[in-house]
C-alpha positions as CSV (number, residue, x, y, z in Angstrom):
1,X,0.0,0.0,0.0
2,X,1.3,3.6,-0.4
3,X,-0.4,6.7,1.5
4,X,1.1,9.8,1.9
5,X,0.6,12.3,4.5
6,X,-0.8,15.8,4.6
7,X,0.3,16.4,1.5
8,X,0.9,12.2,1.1
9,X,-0.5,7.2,1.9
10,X,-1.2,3.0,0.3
11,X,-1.5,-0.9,2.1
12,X,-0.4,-4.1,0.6
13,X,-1.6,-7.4,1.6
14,X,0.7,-9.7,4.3
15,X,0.0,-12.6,2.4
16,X,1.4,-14.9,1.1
17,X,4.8,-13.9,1.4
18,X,5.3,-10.7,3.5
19,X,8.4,-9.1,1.7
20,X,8.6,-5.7,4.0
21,X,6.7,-3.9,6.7
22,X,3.6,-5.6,8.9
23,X,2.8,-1.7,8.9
24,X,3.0,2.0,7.6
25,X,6.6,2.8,7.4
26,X,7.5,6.5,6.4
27,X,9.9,5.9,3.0
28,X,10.7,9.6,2.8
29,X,9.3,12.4,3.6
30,X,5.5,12.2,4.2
31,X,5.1,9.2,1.7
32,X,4.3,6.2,3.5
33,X,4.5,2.3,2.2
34,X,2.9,-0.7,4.1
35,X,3.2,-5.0,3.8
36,X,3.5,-5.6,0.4
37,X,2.7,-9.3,-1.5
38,X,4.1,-11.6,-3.7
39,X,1.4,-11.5,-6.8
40,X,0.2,-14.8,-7.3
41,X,1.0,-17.2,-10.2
42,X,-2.3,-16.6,-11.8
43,X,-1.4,-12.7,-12.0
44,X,-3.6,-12.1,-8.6
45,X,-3.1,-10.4,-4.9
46,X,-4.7,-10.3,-2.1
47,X,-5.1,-6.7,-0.4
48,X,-4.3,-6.6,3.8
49,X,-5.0,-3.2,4.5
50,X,-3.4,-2.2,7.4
51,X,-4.9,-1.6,10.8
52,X,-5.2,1.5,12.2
53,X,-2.4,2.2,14.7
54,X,-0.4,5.6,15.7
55,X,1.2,5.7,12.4
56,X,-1.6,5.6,10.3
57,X,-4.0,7.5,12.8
58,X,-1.1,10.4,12.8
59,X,-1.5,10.8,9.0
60,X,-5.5,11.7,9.3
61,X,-7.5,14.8,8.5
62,X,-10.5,16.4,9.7
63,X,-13.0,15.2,6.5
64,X,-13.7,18.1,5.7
65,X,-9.9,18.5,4.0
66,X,-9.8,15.4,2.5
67,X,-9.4,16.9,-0.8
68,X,-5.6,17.6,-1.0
69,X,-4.5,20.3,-3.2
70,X,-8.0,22.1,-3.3
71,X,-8.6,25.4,-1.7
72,X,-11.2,25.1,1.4
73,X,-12.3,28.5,0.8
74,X,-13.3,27.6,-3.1
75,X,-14.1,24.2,-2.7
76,X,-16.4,24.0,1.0
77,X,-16.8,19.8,1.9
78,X,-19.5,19.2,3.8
79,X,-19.5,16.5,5.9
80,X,-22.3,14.4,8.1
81,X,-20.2,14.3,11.0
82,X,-17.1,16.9,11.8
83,X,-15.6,14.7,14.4
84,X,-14.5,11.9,12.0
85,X,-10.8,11.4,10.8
86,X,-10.1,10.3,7.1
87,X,-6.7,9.6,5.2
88,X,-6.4,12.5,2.9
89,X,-6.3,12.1,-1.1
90,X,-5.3,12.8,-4.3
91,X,-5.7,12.2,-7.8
92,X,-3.4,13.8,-10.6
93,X,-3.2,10.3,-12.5
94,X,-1.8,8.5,-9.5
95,X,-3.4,7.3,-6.6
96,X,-3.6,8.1,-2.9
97,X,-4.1,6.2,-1.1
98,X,-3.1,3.7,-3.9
99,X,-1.2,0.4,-4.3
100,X,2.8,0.7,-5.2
101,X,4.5,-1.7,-6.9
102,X,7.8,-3.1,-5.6
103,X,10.7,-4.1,-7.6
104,X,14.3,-4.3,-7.9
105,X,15.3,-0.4,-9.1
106,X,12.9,0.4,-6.4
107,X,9.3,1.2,-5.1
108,X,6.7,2.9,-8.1
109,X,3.3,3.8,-8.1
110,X,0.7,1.6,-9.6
111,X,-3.0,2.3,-10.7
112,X,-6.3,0.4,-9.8
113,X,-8.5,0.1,-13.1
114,X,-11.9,-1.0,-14.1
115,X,-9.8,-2.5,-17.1
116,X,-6.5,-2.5,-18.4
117,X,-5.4,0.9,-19.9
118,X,-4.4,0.8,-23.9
119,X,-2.9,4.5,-23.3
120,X,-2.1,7.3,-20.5
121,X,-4.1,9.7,-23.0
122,X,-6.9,11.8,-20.9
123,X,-10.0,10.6,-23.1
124,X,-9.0,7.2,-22.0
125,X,-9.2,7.4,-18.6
126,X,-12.3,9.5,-19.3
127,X,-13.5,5.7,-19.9
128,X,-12.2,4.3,-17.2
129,X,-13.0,4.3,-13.6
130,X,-10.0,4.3,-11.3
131,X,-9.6,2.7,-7.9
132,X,-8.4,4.1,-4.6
133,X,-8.8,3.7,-1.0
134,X,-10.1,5.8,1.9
135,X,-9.9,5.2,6.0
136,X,-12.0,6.6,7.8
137,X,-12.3,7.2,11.5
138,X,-16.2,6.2,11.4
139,X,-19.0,6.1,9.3
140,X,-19.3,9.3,7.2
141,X,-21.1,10.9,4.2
142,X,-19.1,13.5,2.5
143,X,-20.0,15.9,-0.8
144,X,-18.1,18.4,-2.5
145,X,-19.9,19.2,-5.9
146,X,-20.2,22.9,-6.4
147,X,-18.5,24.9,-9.1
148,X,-16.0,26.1,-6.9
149,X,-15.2,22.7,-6.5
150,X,-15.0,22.1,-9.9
151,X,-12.7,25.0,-10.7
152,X,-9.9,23.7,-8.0
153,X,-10.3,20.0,-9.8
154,X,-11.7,17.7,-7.9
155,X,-15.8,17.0,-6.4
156,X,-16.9,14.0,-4.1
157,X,-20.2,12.5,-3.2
158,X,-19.9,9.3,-1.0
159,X,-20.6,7.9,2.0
160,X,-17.9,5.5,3.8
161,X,-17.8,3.1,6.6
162,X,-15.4,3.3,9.3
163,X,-12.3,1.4,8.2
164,X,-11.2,0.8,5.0
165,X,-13.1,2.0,1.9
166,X,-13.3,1.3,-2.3
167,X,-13.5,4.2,-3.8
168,X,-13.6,5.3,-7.8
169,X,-12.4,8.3,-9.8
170,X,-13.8,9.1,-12.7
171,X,-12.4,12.0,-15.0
172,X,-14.8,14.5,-16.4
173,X,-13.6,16.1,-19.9
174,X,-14.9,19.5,-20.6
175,X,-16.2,20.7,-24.2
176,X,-12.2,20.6,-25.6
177,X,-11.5,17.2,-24.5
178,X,-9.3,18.4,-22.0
179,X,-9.8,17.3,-17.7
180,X,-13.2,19.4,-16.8
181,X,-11.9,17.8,-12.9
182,X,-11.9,14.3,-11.1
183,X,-15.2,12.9,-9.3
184,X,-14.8,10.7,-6.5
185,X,-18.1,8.2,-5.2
186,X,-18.0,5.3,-3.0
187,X,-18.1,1.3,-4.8
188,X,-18.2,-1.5,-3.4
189,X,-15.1,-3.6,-3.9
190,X,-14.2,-4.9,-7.5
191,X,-14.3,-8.3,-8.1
192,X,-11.7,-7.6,-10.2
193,X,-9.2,-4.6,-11.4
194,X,-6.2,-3.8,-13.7
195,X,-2.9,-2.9,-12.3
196,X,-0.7,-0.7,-13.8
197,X,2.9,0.5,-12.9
198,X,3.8,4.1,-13.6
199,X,7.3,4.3,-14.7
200,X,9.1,7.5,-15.0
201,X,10.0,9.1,-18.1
């Protein structure tokens, strides 16, 4: 898993082979990586998200600024209960909370897909829907959908369970083609997803 902390955070299952971590360990600077996995022979993983300990409850935000990069004063997030704690997030193509892939020349981030991706281009994932993951403190509804919100890049309208959460992005294009913003709605978990690593250029 890989999480980052205000700004930056993502878990990996235990099983079958733990090759790192049992929990959230700080890589560098508020980016955070937890037990990764061993994919299986038939191209599968299972996903152990991490319980909640001092680490991971260290890294959460009020809910109402959950929405990294956005500007509270454009973009107000209303929330059902002010008290809960959530794992903040992003989306600027990658994921997080998100899954990382581990190899040999080093850690990289991967993406969760509805299916696998033929191209990075923006109408594409206008097609897609991509997977992330949310924590949250207790149960909570959460919506961000005015055109302030829209303008900063990003709107939300879901309601999570305390723990771990699914959750899917979906890119709006405006009339150009080009990213309108992001919208982000709770799922229920996929039966099945795409992974793919995001190599630097």
């Amino acid at each position: 898993m890989l999480v980052y902390a205000p700004p930056l955070v993502v878990p990996l299952a235990a099983q079958p082979h733990p090759v790192g971590p049992e929990a959230l360990v700080e890589v560098e600077e508020n980016v955070f990586v937890g037990p990764p996995v061993a994919i299986d022979e038939d191209g599968g993983l299972h996903i152990d998200f991490v319980e909640a300990d001092e680490v991971l409850e260290s890294i959460l935000v009020p809910a109402d600024q959950l929405l990294l990069g956005t500007d509270p004063t454009q973009c107000p997030v209303d929330v059902s209960d002010e008290t809960v704690e959530v794992t903040p997030v992003t989306f600027d193509f990658i994921t997080s909370p998100g899954i990382a892939v581990l190899t040999a020349d080093g850690i990289f981030p991967g993406l969760l897909t509805d299916q696998a991706l033929p191209d990075f281009d923006v109408t594409t994932f206008a097609e897609h829907t991509v997977y992330w993951f949310l924590y949250a403190s207790a149960p909570v509804e959460i919506s961000a959908t005015d055109g302030g919100c829209v303008d900063e890049g990003a709107t939300i309208e879901a309601s999570f369970d305390a723990g771990w959460n699914w959750v899917a992005w979906t890119v709006v294009l405006d009339e150009t083609d080009d990213v309108s913003h992001v919208h982000a709605t709770d799922v229920e978990a996929p039966d099945l997803v795409s992974l793919t690593m995001i190599l630097p250029n």
